[in-house]
ZAMARGU-4260 file (C-alpha; in steps of 0.2 Angstrom, whole numbers, plus 5000, padded with zeros to 4 digits):
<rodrens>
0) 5000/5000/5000 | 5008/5017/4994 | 5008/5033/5007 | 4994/5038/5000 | 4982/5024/5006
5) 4987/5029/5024 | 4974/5021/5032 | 4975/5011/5048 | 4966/4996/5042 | 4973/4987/5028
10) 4961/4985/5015 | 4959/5000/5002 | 4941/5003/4996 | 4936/5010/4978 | 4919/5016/4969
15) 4917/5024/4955 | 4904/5037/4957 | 4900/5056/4956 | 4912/5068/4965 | 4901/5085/4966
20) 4887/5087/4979 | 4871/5088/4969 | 4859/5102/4972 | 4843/5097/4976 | 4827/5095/4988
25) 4826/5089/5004 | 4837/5073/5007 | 4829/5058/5004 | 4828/5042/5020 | 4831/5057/5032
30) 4829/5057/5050 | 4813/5046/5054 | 4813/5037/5032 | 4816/5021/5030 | 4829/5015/5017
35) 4822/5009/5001 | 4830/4993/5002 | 4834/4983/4987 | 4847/4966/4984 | 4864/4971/4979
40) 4870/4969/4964 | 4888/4966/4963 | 4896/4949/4966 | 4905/4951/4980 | 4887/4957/4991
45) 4878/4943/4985 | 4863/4941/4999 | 4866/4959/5005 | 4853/4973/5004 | 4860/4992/4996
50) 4852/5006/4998 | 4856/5025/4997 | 4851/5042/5005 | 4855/5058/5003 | 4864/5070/5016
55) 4867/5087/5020 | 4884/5094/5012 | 4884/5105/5024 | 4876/5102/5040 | 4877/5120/5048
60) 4860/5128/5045 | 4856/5113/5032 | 4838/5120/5023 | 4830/5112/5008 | 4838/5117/4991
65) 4857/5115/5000 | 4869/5103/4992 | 4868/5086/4997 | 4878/5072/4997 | 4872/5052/4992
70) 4877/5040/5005 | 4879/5020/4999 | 4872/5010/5013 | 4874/4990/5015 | 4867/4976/5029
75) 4866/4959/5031 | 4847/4953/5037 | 4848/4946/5055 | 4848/4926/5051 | 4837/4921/5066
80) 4819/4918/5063 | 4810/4931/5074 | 4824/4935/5083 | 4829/4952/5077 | 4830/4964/5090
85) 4839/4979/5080 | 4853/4985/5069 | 4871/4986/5074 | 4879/4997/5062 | 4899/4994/5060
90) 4913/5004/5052 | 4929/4994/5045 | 4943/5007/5048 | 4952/5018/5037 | 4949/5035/5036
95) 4944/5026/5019 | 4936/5012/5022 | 4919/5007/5013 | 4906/4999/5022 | 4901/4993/5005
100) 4918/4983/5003 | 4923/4978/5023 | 4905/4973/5028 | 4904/4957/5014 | 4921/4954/5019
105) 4921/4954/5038 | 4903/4949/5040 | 4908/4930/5045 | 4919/4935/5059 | 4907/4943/5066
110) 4898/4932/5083 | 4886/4922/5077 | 4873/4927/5089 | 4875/4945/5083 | 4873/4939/5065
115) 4857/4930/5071 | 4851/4945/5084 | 4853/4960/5073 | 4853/4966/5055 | 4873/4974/5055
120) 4872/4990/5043 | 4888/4998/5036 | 4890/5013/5021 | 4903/5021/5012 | 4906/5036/5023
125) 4905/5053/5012 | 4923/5056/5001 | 4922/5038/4999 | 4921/5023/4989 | 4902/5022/4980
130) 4896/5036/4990 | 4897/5054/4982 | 4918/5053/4981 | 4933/5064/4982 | 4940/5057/4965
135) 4955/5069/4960 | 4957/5058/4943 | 4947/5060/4927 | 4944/5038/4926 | 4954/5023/4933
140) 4969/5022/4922 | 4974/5039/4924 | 4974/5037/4943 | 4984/5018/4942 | 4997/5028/4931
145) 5000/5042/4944 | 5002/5031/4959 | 5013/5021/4948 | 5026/5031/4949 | 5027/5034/4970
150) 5036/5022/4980 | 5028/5018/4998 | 5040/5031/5004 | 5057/5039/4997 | 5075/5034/5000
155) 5087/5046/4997 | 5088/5065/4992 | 5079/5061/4972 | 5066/5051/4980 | 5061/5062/4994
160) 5062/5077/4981 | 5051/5066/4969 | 5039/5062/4981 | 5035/5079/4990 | 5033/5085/4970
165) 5024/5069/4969 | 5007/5075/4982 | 5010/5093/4981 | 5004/5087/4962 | 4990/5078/4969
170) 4983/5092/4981 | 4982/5102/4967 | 4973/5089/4958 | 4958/5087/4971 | 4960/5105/4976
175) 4954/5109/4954 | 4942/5094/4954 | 4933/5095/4970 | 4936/5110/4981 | 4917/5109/4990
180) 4918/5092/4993 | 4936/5092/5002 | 4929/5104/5016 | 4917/5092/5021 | 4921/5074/5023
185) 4929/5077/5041 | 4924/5065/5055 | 4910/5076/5061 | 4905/5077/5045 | 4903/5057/5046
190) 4897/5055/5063 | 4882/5066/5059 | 4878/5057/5046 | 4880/5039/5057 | 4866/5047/5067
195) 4854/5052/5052 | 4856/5034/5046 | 4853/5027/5066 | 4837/5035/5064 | 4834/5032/5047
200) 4834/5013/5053 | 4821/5016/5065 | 4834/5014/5081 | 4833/5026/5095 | 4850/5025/5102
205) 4867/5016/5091 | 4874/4999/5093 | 4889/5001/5083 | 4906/4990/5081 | 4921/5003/5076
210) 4937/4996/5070 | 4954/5004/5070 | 4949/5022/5062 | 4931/5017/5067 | 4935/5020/5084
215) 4937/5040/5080 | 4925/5040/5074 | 4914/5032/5086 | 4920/5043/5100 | 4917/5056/5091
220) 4900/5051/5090 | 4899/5047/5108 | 4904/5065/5112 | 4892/5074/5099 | 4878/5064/5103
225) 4881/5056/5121 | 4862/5054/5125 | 4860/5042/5107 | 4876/5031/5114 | 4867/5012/5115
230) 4882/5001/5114 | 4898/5004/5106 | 4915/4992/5105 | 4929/5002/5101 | 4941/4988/5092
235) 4960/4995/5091 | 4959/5012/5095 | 4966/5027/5089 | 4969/5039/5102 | 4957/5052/5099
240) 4970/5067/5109 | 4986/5061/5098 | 4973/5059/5082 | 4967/5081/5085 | 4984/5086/5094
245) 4976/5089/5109 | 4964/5104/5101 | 4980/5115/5099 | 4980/5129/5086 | 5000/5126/5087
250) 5008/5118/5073 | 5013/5100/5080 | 5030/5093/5080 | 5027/5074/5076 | 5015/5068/5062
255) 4998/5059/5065 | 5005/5044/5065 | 5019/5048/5074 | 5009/5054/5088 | 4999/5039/5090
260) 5016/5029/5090 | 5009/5019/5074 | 5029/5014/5074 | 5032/5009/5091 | 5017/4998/5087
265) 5022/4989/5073 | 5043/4988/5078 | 5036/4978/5093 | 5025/4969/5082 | 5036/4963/5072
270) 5048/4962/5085 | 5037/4948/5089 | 5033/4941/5073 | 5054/4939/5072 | 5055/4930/5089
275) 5039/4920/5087 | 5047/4912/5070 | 5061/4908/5075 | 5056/4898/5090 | 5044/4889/5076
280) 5050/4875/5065 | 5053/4881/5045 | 5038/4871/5040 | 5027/4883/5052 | 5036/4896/5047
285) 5048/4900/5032 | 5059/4912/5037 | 5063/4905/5054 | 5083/4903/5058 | 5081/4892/5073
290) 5081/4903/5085 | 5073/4923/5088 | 5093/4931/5089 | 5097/4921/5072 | 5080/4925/5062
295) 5082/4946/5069 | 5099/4946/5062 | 5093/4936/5047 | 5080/4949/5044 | 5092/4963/5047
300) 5103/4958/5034 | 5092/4956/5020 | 5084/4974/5025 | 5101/4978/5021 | 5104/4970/5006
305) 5088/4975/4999 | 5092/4991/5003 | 5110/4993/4992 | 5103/4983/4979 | 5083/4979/4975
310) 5078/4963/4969 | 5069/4964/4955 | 5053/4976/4957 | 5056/4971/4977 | 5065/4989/4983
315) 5068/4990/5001 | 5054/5001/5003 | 5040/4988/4993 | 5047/4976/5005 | 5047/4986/5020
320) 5027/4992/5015 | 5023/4973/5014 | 5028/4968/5029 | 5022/4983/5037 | 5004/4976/5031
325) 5006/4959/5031 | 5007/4961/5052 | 4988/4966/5052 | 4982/4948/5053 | 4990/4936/5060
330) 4982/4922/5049 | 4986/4920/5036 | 4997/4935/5035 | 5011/4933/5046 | 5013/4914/5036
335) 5013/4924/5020 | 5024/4937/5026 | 5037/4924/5031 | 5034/4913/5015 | 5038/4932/5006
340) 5054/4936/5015 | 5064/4918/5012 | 5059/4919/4994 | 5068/4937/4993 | 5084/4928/5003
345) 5084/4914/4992 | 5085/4927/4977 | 5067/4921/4971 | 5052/4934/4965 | 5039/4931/4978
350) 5021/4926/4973 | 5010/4941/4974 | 4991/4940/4973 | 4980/4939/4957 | 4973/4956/4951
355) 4951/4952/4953 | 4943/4947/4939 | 4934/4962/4928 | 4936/4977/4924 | 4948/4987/4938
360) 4936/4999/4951 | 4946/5017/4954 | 4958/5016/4967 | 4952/5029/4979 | 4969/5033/4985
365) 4968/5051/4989 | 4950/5049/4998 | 4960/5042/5017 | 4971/5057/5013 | 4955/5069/5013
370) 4950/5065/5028 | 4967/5066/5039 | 4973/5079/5030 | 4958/5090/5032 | 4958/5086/5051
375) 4972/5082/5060 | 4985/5093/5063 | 5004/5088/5052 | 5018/5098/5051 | 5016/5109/5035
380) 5033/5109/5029 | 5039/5096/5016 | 5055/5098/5022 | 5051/5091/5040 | 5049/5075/5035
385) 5066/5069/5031 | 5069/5075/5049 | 5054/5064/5057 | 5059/5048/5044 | 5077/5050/5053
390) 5068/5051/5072 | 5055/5036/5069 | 5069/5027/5059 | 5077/5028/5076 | 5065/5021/5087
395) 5057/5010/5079 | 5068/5004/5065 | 5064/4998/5044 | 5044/5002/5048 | 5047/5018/5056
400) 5049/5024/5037 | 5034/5019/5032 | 5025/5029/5046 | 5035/5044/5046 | 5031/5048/5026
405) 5014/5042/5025 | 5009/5059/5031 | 5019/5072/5021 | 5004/5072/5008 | 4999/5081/5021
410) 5009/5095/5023 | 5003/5102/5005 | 4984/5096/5006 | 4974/5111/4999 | 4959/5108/5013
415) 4956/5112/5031 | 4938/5104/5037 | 4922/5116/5039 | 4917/5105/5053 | 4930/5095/5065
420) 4928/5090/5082 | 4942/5090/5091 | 4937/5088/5109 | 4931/5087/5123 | 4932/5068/5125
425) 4923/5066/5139 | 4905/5069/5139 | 4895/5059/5151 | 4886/5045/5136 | 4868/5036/5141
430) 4879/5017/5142 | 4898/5013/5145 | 4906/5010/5129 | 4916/4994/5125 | 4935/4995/5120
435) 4946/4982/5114 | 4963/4981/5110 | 4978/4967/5106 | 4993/4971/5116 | 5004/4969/5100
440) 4994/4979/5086 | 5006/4986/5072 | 4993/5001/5068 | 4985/5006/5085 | 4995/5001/5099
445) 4990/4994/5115 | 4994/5011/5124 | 4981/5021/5112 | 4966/5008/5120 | 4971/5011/5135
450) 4971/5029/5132 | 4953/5030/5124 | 4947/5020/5141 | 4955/5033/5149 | 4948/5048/5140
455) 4930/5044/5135 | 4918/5048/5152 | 4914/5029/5154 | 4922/5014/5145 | 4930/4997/5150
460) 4946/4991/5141 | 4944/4971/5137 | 4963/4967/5132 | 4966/4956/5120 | 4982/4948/5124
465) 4988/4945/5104 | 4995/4950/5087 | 4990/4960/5073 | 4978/4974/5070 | 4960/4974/5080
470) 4951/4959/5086 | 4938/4957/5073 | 4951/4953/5062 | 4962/4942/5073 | 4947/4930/5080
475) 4946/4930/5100 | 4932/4916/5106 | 4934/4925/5121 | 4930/4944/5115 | 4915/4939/5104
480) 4906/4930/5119 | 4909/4948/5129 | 4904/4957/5114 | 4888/4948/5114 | 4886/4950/5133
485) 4890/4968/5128 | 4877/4969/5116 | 4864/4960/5120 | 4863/4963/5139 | 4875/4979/5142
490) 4886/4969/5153 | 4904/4972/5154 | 4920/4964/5157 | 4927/4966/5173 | 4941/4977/5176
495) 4956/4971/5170 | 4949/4957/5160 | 4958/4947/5148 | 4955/4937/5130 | 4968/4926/5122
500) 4966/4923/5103 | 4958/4907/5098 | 4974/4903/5086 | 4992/4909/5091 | 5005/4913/5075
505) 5015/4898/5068 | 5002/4888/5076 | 5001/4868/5067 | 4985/4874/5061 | 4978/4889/5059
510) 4959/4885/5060 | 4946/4894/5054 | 4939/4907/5064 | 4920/4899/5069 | 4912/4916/5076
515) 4908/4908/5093
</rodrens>
């Protein structure tokens, strides 16, 4: 994934759809409307229901005749006969993430009592993917043959010239194509529209699952509308103070991610992917050297050696990215990540996956960037960055790169947000919240849960002692019976509580996660 897909989860969504706000009458399945709800169409949502709605631009004073916004809404039906109880609506990450996209692909590791209990509801949030789209690209091809060109992140003085040239090029883009639309996809913008859409379902107060960027944005929610928090799981957290530099008006010293210590989270994560490994047998896990010391230096070594010379299209940074990614989920990416770094030792081109079948959707790179850029405070000199590549490089090693440049788009980005909350994070909300997080999580360390426990007005952490990024994605048996507890009761863990992950890395086998 290139710095431009800087999103904390690690899937990239796409649409193709219209990028200006139309101008029109009142929205349509408003507050109090229900969704025209149809089958959807495309392949992958096969027994899903689609729907859209129109939203304010602009909700500040929003009166009929305003510009609008189409919202792309998906849910699965609740599969137990007369048992539904409700909608729990779910956010798969990002800033970018499509509901459209994550909710077919996550839905099975969802609990299976949830699945039974409610109809889970999910949307493209405005800027992104089938919703109405910040698209900075006149089609598909022109965009794959911009981000063709831009490496993960720069090495050396030609690189980082090239790449700062590189997104100062694409804030002009957006900045020409959609300069309405870029003011208005900020987090508030999206938490707004989460409530429209809660009452659009018929529910007077939200369940909702959050994951990664989720989180934001569902205490953002719980601070803009405390008296319609229901039940919310927060699942790896984004610490909502680092995320809005603590409301200053100050330009900030460290990046976003920087701040959230994205790469202190992802050195000890692979810190423990290197460890793990090498107490495992090759045959459970390719790269091991027989012991942790061996397989660190082993990796070490090829770092460097990819770094004076690439193999073939794998440059250091194409490898670093990848590894970077492939910590997210323990199963099966940690296998494949090792299966990738013994093909590059032994000199061989690594197997990368299959292009989908069809004609390619547009890639939506620049629509995460939209949102952070536009919200969270980055230092607004290109030249920075080079400094903060050199400081993250130092504590946390190879991945530090990754993190220290995927926010210099940033630092050129045409838009500030209309509407941005940045604090208070602790109104009193009508129920506790729910928040999860692994203790070794390469995107939002186990320091940022406890830091949203800390800072929302009343939550319990449930700590997930595991790998990769958030629980949904790494199957706990243990978590999903307390988020079904959560939900269907409003019971909490007690203090302190702690999950284990139903399959640890290397393991013999890695079974299939059940949704118990």
């Amino acid at each position: 994934m290139c710095a431009a897909g800087a999103v904390l989860v690690s899937s990239v969504v796409t649409g193709t759809v219209a990028a200006e706000p139309s101008r029109g009458g009142p929205p349509v399945g408003g507050p109090g409307s229900a969704l025209d709800w149809q089958p959807c169409t495309g392949d992958a949502q096969q027994g899903f229901d689609c729907a859209t709605t129109q939203v304010p631009l602009d909700y500040s004073g929003f009166r009929a005749g305003r510009p609008t916004l189409e919202l792309a809404v998906i849910r699965a039906r609740a599969t137990g006969p007369g048992r539904r109880i409700g909608s729990l609506f779910f956010n798969p990450g990002g800033p970018g993430g499509a509901g459209t996209v994550g909710l077919p692909a996550q839905y099975e590791k969802f609990p299976e009592e949830l699945r039974q209990r409610f109809d889970i509801v999910s949307w493209d949030p405005r800027g992104i993917g089938e919703s109405t789209a910040v698209r900075c690209f006149t089609d598909t091809e022109e965009a794959e043959n911009w981000i063709a060109d831009v490496p993960p992140f720069p090495v050396g003085r030609q690189q980082r010239k090239e790449f700062i040239a590189a997104y100062a090029d694409l804030g002009r883009r957006c900045e020409q194509r959609v300069p309405e639309l870029l003011r208005h996809v900020s987090t508030a913008d999206t938490a707004r529209d989460l409530d429209w859409l809660r009452r659009a379902v018929g529910e007077k107060q939200l369940r909702y699952w959050g994951v990664s960027y989720g989180t934001f944005l569902g205490a953002t929610y719980a601070n803009l509308f405390p008296s319609k928090v229901g039940r919310l799981v927060l699942d790896g957290n984004v610490g909502p103070r680092a995320w809005a530099n603590n409301g200053s008006r100050q330009e900030p010293r460290l990046s976003t991610f920087l701040r959230l210590e994205s790469d202190l989270g992802s050195a000890a994560t692979l810190g423990q992917f290197l460890d793990l490994c090498g107490r495992a047998s090759a045959s459970r896990c390719a790269f091991s050297a027989d012991s942790p010391a061996k397989t660190r230096a082993k990796f070490d070594e090829l770092m460097r050696r990819l770094a004076q010379r690439p193999q073939g299209a794998w440059t250091y940074a194409k490898t670093v990215s990848e590894v970077r990614g492939g910590l997210y989920t323990v199963h099966p990416g940690w296998t494949d990540t090792a299966d990738t770094l013994q093909a590059l030792w032994e000199g061989r081109t690594p197997e990368e996956p299959e292009a989908p079948p069809g004609h390619p959707s547009y890639p939506g790179f620049e629509q995460p960037l939209a949102v952070l850029c536009a919200e969270s405070p980055n230092p607004r000199d290109p030249q920075r960055y080079a400094e903060l590549d050199r400081f993250s490089a130092k504590r946390a090693g190879d991945l530090g790169h990754w993190w220290a440049w995927a926010n210099e788009p940033c630092s050129t980005w045409p838009a500030t947000a209309a509407d941005k909350y940045l604090g208070p994070w602790n109104r009193p909300t009508a129920h506790p919240i729910l928040v999860v997080n692994p203790t070794y999580d390469p995107a939002t360390p186990y320091q940022d849960g406890e830091a949203m426990a800390r800072e929302l007005a009343d939550a319990r952490l449930l700590t997930l002692k595991g790998y990769g990024h958030t629980a949904l994605d790494n199957p706990s048996s243990c978590v999903g019976r307390h988020a079904v507890r959560y939900f269907l009761g409003g019971a909490l863990p007690p203090a302190g509580a702690t999950c284990e992950q139903d399959t640890p890395p290397f393991a013999a086998t890695a079974a299939a996660h059940t949704g118990r």
